[in-house]
Backbone as a printed PyTorch tensor [residue, N CA C, xyz], in Angstrom:
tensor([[[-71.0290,  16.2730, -54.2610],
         [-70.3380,  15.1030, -54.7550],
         [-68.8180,  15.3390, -54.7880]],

        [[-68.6380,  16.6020, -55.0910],
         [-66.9010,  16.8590, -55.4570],
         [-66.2460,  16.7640, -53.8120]],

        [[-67.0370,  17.4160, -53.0890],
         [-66.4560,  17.9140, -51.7160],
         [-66.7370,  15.8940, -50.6010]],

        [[-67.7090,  15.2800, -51.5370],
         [-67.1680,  13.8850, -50.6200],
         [-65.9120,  13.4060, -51.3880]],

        [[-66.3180,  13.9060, -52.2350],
         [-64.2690,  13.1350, -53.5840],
         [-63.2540,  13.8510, -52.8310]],

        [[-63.1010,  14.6410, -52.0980],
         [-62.0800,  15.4550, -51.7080],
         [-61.9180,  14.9320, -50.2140]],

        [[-62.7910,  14.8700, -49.4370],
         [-62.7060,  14.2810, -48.1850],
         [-62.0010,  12.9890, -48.2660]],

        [[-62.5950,  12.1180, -48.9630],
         [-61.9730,  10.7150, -49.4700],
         [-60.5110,  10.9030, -49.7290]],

        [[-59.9540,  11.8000, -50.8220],
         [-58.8860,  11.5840, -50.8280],
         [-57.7310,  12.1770, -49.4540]],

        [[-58.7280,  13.0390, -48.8060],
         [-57.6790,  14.1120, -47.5740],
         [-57.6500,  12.4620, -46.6190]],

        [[-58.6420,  11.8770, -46.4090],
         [-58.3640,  10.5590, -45.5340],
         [-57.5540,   9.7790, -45.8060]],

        [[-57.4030,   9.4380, -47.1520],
         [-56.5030,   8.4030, -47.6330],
         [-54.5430,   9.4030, -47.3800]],

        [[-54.8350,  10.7310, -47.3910],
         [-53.5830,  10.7410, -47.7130],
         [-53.0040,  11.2610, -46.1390]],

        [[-54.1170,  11.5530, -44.6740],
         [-53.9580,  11.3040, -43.1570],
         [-53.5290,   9.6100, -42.9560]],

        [[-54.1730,   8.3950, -43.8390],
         [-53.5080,   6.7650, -43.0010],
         [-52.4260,   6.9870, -43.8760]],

        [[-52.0190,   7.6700, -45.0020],
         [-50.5830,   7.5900, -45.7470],
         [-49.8870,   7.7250, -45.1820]],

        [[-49.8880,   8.7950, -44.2330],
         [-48.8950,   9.9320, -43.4870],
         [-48.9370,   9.5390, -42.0710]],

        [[-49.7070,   8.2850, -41.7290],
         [-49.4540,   7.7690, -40.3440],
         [-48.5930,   6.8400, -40.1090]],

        [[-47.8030,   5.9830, -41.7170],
         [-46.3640,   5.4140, -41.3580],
         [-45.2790,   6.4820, -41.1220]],

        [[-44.1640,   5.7230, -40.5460],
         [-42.8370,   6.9010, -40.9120],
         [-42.7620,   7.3610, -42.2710]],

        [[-42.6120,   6.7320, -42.7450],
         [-41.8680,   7.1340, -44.4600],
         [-42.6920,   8.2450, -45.0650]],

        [[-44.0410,   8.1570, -44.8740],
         [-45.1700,   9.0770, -45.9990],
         [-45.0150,  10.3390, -45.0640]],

        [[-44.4620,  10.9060, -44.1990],
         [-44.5990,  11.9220, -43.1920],
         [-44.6270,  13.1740, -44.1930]],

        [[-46.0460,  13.6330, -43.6940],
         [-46.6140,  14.7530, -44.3660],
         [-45.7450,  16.3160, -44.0670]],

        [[-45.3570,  17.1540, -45.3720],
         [-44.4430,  18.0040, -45.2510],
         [-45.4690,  18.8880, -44.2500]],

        [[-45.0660,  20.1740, -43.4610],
         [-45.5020,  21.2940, -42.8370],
         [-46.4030,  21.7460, -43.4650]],

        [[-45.9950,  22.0840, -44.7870],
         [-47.3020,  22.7650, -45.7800],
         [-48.1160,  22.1340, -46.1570]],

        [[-47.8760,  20.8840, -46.2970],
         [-49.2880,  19.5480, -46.5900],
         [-50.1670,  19.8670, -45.7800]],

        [[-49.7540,  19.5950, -44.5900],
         [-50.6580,  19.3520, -43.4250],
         [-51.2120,  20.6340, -43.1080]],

        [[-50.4870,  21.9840, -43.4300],
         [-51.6800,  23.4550, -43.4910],
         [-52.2210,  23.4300, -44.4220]],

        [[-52.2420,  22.8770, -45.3690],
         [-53.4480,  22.9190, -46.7300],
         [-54.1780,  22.1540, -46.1970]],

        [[-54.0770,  20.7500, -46.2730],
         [-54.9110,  19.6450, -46.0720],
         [-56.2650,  20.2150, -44.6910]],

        [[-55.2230,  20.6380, -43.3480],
         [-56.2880,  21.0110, -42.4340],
         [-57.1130,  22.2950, -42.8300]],

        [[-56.6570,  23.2800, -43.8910],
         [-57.2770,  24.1410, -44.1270],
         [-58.6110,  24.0570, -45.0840]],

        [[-58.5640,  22.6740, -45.8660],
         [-59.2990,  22.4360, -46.9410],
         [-60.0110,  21.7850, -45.3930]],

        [[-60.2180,  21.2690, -44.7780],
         [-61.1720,  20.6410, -44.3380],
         [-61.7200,  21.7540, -43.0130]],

        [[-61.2270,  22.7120, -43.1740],
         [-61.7410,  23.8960, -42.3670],
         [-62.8000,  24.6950, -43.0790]],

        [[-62.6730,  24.3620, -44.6110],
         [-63.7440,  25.0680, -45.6150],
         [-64.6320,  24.0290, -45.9080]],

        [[-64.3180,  22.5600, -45.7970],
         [-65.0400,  22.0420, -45.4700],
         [-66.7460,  22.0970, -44.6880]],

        [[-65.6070,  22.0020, -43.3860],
         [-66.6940,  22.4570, -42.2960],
         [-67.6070,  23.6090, -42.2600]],

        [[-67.0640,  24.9690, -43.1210],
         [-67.8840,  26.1690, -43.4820],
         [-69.0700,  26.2610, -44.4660]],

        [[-68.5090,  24.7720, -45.0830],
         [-69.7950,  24.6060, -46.7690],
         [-70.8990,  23.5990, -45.7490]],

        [[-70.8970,  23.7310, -44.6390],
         [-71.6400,  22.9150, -43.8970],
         [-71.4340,  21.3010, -43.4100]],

        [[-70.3990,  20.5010, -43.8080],
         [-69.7400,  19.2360, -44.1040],
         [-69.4310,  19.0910, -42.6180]],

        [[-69.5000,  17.6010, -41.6880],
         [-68.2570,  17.0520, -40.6880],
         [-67.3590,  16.3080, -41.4430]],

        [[-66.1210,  17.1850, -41.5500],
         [-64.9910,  16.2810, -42.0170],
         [-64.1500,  16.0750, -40.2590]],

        [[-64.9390,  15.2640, -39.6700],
         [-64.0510,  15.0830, -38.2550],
         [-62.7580,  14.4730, -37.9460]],

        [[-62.6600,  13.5900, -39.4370],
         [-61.5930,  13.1420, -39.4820],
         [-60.1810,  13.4160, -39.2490]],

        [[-60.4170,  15.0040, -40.0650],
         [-59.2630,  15.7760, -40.0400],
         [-59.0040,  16.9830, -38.9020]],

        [[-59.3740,  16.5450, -37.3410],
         [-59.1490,  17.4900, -36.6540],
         [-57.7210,  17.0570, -35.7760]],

        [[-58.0290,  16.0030, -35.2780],
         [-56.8560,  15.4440, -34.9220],
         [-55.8030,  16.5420, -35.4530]],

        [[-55.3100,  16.2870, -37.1640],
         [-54.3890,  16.6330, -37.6590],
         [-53.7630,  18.4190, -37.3290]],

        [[-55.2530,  18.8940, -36.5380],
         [-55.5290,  20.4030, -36.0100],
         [-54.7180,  20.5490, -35.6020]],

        [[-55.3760,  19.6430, -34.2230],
         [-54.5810,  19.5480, -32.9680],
         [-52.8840,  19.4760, -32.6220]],

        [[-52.0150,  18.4970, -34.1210],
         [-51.1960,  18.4790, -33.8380],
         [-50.5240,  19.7750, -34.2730]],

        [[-51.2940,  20.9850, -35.3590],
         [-50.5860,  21.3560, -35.7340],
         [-49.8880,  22.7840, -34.6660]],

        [[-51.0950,  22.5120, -33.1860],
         [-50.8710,  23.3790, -32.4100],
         [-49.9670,  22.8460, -31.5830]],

        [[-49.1110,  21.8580, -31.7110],
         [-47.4400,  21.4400, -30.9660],
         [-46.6400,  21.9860, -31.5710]],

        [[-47.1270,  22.1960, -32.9340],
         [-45.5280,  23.1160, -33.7250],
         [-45.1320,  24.0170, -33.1230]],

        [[-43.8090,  24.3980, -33.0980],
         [-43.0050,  25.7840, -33.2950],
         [-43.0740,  26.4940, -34.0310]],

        [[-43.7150,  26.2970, -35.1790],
         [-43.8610,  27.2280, -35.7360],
         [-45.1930,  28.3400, -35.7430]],

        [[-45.6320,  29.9300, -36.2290],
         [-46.4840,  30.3730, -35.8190],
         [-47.3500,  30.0110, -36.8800]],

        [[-47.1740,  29.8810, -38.0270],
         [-48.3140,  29.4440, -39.1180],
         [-49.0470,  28.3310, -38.6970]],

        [[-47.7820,  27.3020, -38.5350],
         [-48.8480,  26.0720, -38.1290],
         [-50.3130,  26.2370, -36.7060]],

        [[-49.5560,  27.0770, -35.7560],
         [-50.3660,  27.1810, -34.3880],
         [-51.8560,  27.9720, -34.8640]],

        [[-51.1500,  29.4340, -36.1110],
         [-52.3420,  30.1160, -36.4160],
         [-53.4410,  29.2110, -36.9570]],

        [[-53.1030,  28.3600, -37.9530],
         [-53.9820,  27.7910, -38.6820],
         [-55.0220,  26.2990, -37.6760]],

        [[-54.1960,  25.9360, -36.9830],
         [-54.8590,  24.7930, -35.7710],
         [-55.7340,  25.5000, -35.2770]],

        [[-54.9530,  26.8640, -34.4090],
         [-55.9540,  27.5570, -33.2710],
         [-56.8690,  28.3700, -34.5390]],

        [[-57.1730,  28.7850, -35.3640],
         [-58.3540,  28.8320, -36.3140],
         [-59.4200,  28.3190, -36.3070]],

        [[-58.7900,  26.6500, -36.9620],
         [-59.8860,  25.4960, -37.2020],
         [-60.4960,  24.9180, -35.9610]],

        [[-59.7850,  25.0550, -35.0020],
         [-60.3210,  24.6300, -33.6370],
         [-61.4210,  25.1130, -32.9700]],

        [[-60.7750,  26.5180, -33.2940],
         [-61.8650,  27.5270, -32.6010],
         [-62.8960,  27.6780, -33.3180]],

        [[-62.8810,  27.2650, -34.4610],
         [-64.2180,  27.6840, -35.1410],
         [-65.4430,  26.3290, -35.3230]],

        [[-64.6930,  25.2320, -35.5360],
         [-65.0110,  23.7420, -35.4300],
         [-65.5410,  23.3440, -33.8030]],

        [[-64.8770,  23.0940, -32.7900],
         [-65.3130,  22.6160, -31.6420],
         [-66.2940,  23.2630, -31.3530]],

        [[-66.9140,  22.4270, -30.0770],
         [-67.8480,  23.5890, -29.2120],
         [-67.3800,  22.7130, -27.9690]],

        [[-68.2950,  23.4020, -26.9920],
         [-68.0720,  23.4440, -25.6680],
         [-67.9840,  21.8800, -24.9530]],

        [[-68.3160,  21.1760, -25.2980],
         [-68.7440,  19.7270, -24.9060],
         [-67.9020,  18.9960, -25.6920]],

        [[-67.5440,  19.4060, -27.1090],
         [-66.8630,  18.4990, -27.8390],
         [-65.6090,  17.1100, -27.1670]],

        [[-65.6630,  15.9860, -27.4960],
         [-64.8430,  14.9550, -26.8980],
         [-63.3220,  15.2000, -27.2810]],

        [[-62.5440,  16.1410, -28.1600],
         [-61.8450,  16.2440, -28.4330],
         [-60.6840,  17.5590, -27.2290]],

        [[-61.7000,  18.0100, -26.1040],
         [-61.1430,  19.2400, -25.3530],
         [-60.3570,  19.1770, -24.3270]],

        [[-60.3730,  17.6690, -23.8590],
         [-59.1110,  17.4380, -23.0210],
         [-58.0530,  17.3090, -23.6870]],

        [[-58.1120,  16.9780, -24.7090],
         [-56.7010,  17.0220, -25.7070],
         [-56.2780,  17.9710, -25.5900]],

        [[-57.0270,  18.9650, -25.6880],
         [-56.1180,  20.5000, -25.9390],
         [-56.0940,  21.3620, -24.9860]],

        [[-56.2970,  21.3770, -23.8150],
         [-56.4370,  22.1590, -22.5880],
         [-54.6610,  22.3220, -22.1420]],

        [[-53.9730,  21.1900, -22.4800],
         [-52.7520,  21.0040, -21.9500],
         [-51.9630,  22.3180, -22.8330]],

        [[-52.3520,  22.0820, -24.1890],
         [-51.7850,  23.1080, -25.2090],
         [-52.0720,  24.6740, -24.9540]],

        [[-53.3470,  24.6830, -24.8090],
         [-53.8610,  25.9170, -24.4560],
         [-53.4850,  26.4460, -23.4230]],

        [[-53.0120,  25.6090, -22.2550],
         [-52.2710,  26.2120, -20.9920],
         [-51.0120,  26.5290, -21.4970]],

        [[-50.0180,  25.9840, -22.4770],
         [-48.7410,  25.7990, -22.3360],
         [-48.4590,  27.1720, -23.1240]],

        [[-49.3960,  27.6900, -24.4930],
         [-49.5600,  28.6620, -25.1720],
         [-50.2100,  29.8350, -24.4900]],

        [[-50.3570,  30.0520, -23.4510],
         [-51.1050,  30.7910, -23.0420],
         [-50.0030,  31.4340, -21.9050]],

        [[-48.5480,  30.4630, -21.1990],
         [-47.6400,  30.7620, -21.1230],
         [-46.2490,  30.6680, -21.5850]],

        [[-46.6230,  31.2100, -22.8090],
         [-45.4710,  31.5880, -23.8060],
         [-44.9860,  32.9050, -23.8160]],

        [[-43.9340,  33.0740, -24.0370],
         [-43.7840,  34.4820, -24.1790],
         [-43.8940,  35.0960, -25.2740]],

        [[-44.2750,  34.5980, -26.0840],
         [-44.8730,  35.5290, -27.8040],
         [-46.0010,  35.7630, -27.4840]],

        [[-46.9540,  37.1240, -27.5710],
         [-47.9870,  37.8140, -27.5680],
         [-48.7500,  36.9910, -28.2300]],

        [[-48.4730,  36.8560, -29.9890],
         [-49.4470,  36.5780, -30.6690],
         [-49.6250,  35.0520, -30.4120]],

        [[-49.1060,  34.4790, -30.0550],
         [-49.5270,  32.7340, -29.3060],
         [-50.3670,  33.2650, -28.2010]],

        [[-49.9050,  34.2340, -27.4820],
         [-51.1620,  34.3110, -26.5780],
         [-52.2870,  34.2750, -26.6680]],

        [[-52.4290,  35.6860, -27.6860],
         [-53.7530,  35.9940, -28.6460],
         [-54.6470,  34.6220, -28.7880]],

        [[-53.5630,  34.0290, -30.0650],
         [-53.9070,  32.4620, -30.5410],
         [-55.1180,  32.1610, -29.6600]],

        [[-54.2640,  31.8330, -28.3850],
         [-54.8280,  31.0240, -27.4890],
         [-55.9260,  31.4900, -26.9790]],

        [[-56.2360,  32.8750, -26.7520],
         [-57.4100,  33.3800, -25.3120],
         [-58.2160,  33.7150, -26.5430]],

        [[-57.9930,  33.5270, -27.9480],
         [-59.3060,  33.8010, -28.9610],
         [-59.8420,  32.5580, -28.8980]],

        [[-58.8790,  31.6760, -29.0210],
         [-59.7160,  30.0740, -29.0470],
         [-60.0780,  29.8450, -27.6210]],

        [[-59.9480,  30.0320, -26.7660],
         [-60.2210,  29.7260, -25.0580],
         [-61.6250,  30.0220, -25.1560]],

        [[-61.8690,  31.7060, -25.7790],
         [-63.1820,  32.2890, -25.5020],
         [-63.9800,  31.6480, -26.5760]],

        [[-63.7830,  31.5560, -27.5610],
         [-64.2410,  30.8050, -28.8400],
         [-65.3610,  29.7230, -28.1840]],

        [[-64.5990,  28.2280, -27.5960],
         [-64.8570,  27.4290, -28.0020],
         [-65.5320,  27.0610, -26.1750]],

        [[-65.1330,  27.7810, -25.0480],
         [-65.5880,  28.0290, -23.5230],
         [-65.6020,  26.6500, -23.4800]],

        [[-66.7710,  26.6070, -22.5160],
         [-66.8170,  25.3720, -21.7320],
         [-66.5390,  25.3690, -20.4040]],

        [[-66.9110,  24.3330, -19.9350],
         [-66.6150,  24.1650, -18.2480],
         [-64.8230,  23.9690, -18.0110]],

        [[-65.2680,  22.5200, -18.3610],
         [-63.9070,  22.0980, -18.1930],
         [-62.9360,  22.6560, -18.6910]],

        [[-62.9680,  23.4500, -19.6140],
         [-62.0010,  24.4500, -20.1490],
         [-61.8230,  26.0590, -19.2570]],

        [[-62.9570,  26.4150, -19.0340],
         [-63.3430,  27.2010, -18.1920],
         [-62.5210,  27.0370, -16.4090]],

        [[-62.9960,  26.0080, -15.8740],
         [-62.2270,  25.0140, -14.8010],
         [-60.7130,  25.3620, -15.0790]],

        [[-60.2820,  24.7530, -16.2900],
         [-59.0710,  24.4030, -16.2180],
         [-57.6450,  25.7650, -16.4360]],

        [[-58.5900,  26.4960, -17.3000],
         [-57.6470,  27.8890, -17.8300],
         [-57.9210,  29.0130, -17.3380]],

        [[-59.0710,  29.0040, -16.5470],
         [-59.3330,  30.7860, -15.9250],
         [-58.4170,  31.3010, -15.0380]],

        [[-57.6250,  30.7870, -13.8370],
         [-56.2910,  30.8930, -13.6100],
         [-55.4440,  31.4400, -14.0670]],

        [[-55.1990,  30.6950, -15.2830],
         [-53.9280,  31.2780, -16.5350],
         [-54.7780,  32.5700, -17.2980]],

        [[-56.0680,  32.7630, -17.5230],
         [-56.0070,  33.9480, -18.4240],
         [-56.0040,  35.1280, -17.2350]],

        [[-56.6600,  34.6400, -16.0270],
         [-56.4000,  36.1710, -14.7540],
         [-55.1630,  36.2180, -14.7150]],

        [[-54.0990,  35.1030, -14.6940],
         [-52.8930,  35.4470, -14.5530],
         [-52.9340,  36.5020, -15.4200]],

        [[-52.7450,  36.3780, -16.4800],
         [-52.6200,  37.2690, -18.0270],
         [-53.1090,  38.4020, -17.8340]],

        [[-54.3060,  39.1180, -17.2910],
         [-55.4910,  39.7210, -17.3100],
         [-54.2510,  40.7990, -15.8740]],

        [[-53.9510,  40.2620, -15.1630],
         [-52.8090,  41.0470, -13.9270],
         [-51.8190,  41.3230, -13.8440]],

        [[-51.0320,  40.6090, -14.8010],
         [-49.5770,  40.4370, -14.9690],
         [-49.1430,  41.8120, -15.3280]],

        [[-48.2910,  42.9080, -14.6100],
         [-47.9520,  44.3160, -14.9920],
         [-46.9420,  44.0590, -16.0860]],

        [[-46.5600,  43.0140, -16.9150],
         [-45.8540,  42.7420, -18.3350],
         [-46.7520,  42.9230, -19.3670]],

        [[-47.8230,  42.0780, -18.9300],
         [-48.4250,  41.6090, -20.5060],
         [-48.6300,  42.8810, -21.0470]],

        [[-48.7520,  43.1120, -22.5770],
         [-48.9910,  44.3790, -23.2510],
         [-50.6450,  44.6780, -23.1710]],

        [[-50.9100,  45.6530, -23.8260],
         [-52.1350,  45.8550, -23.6100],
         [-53.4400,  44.6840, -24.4000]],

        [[-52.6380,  44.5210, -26.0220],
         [-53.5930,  43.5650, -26.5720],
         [-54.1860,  42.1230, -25.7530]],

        [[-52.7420,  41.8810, -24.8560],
         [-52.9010,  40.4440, -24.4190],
         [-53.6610,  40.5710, -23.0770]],

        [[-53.2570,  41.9620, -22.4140],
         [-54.6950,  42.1950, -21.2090],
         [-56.5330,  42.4500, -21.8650]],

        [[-56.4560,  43.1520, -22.7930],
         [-57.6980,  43.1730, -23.5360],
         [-58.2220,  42.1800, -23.9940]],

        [[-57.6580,  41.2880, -24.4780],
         [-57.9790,  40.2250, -24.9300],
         [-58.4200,  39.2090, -23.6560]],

        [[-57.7540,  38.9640, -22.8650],
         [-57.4060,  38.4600, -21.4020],
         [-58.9800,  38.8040, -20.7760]],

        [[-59.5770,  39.9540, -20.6900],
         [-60.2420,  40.5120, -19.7870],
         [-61.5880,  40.4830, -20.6930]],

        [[-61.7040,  40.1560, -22.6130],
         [-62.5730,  39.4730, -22.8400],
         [-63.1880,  37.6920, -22.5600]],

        [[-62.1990,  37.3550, -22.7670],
         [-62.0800,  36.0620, -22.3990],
         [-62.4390,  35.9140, -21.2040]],

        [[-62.3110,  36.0950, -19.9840],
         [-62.3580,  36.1090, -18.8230],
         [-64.0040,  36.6300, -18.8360]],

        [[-64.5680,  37.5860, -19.1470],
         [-65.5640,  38.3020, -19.4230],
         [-66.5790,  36.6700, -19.6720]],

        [[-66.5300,  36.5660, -20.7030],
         [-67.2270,  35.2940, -21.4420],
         [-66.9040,  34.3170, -21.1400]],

        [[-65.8190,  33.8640, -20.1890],
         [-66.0710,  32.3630, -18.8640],
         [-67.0320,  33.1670, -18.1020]],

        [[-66.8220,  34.3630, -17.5210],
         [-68.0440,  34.8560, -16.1830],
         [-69.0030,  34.8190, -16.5830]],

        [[-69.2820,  35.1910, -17.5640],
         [-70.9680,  35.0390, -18.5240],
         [-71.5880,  34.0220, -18.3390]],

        [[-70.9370,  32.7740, -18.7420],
         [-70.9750,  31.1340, -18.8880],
         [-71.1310,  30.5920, -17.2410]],

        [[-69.8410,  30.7370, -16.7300],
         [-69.7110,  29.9330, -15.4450],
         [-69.5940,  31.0140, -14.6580]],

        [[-70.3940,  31.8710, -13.8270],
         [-69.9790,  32.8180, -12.6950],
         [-69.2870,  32.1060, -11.6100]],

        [[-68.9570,  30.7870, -11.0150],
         [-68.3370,  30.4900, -10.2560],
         [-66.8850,  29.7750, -10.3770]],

        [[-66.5780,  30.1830, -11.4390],
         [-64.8490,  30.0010, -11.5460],
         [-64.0070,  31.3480, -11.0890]],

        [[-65.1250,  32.2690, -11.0470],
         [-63.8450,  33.2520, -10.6980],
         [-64.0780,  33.7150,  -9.6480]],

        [[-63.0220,  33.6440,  -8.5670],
         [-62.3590,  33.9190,  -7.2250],
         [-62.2080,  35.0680,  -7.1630]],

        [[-63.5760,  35.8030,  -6.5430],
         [-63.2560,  37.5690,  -6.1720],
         [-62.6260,  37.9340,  -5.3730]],

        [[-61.9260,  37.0870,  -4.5270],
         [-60.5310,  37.4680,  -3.4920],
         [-59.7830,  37.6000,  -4.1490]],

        [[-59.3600,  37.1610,  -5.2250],
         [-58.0030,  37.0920,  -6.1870],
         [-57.7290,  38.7960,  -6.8820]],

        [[-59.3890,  39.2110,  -6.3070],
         [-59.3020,  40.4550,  -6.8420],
         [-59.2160,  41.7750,  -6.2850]]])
């Protein structure tokens, strides 16, 4: 009963924050998506509040990206209608030059798989996985990820490339 009283009010205060004026501070919007990330763990769809995920993985900042690429990865699955949204992000984070956005990204890549995700990013994580820059975490990481698209889809990856 408490946790639908709480959903209720996280909705009312997402159409608040969809005029200009009510624009939800940085830290609102990491609590708010985080309460509905424990949500989802007490067993609950609060679907409402993913959207608000999603945007928080456009920030510049790294808290906001940690806490999106979290709830994302742990919330979606493979089919989910919400994954073309974020494929664009996941490419763009995936060539960043901060490590730990990388991370971010090839934990949620492998996390949440899929075809079309699979399709769309295996490219960018072999890039990652070859690149004589990347450090070691972001090739390890790289070469799990990659690991668990081949698992899933054996025909995304191009053994000439290799």
């Amino acid at each position: 009963k408490r946790v639908f009283k709480e959903m209720a009010n996280l909705r009312k205060k997402f159409k608040k924050a969809d005029g200009k004026k009510n624009r939800l501070t940085g830290y609102e919007k990491r609590k708010y998506v985080l309460k509905i990330f424990y949500m989802y763990l007490l067993g609950y769809e609060p679907e409402f509040g993913y959207m608000e995920a999603v945007e928080l993985l456009s920030s510049e900042k790294f808290t906001d990206k940690l806490i999106g690429y979290l709830t994302l990865g742990v919330v979606l699955y493979e089919d989910h209608e919400m994954i073309p949204l974020l494929v664009n992000s996941f490419r763009n984070d995936l060539a960043d030059r901060n490590e730990f956005v990388q991370c971010l990204a090839l934990a949620a890549v492998c996390n949440i798989g899929g075809k079309q995700m699979a399709e769309t990013l295996a490219p960018n994580v072999q890039m990652l996985l070859l690149n004589p820059t990347s450090t070691e975490i972001i090739k390890k990481k790289a070469a799990m990820c990659l690991l668990r698209l081949y698992r899933k889809f054996p025909d995304i990856i191009v053994s000439s490339q290799w």
